[in-house]
C-alpha positions, 0 to 999 in steps of 0.5 A, a space after each residue: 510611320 508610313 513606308 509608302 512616302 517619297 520624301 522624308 525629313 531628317 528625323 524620319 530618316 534617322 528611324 528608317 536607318 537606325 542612326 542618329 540625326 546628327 549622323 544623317 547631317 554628317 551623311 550630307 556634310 560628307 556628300 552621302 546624302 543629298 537633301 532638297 530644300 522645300 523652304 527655309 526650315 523644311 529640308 527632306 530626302 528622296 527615299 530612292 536615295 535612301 534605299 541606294 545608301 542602304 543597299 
């Protein structure tokens, strides 16, 4: 997996924390990740973002 990326998909996302995927949509649900919406079936995540909810 490349680490040097700005955006991630939610699959990628669940790697690099170590949770399921249906944990990262919960972190969504509950506000605790924003996704961005780059078409209607395509969804990623800011790395910075990511970083601040590991930190």
């Amino acid at each position: 997996m490349i680490l040097n990326k700005k955006y991630y998909r939610a699959k990628e996302v669940s790697y690099l924390l170590g949770i399921g995927l249906s944990t990262v949509w919960l972190y969504v649900k509950n506000g605790r990740l924003n996704p961005i919406k780059i078409s209607s079936r395509v969804t990623v995540f800011d790395i910075d973002e990511i970083n601040q909810l590991v930190l």
